[in-house]
N, C-alpha and C positions, 0 to 999 in steps of 0.2 A: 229877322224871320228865319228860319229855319231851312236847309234844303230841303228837308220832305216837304214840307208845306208850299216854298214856293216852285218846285218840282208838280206839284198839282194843282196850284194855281195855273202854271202855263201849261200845261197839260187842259183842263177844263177851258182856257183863253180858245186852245184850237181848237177843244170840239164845239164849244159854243162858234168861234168863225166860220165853220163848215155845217153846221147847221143854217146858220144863218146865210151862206153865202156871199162871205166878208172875205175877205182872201189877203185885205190887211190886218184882220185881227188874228186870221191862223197865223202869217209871217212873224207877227210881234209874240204871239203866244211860242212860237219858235226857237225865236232868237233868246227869248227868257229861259226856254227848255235847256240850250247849251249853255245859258250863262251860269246857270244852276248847277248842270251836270259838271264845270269847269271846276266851279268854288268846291262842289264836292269831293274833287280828286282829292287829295292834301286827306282828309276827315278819311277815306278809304285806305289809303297808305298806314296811317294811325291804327288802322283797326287791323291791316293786315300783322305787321309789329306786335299788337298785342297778344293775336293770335299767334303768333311765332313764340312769344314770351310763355301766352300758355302750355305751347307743346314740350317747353323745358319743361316747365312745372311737372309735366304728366311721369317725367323720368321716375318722380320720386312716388316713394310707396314701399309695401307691402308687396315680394313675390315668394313662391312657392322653389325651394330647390328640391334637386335632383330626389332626395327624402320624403315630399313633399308634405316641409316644415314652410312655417312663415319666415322670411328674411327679408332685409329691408333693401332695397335696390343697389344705394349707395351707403356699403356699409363706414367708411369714414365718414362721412356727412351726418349718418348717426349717431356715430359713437361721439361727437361734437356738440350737439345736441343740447343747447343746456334744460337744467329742468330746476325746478324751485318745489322744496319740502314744503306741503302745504300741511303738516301735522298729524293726518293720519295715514302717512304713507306706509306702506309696508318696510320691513328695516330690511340693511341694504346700504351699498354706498351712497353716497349723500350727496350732493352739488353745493 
C-alpha cells in the first residue's frame, strides 16, 4: 500500500474514533499515522536528491552576454556536444 494512502487511512481511523467516542480507535489510527510518516522518510530524502540533481540540470542553457547575444552557459560542455548529420543539415563542420 502506499504512504499516501495509508497516511489517510489512519488519518480517517482517528476522525472516525473521535467521532465516534472510541479513544482506542483514535490511538490505533495514531500509531499508524507515525508508522507511515516513519516509512515515508527514506522516499523524502529520494526526492530531496533529485531535486538537488534538478538544480544542476538548471546550470545549463541558453544566457544572454554582456552584447546581449545568446551563449550557452557552459561553453566547453557545448562545444562537446555531439551531434549526428541527419542529411539535410545545413553545411558546416560535420560530427
Amino acid at each position: 500500500m502506499s504512504t499516501f494512502r495509508e497516511k489517510a487511512e489512519a488519518q480517517t481511523e482517528q476522525v472516525i474514533g473521535q467521532m465516534l467516542g472510541d479513544e482506542l480507535l483514535v490511538r490505533e489510527g495514531q500509531s499508524r499515522l507515525r508508522k507511515a510518516e516513519s516509512e515515508a522518510e527514506p522516499s523524502e530524502d529520494r526526492a530531496k536528491e533529485r531535486d538537488k540533481d534538478r538544480a544542476k540540470g538548471a546550470d545549463q542553457g541558453i544566457v544572454r552576454d554582456e552584447r546581449g547575444q545568446d551563449q550557452p552557459k557552459d561553453k566547453a560542455r557545448a562545444q562537446q556536444v555531439s551531434r549526428v548529420d541527419e542529411g539535410g543539415d545545413p553545411p558546416g563542420k560535420k560530427a
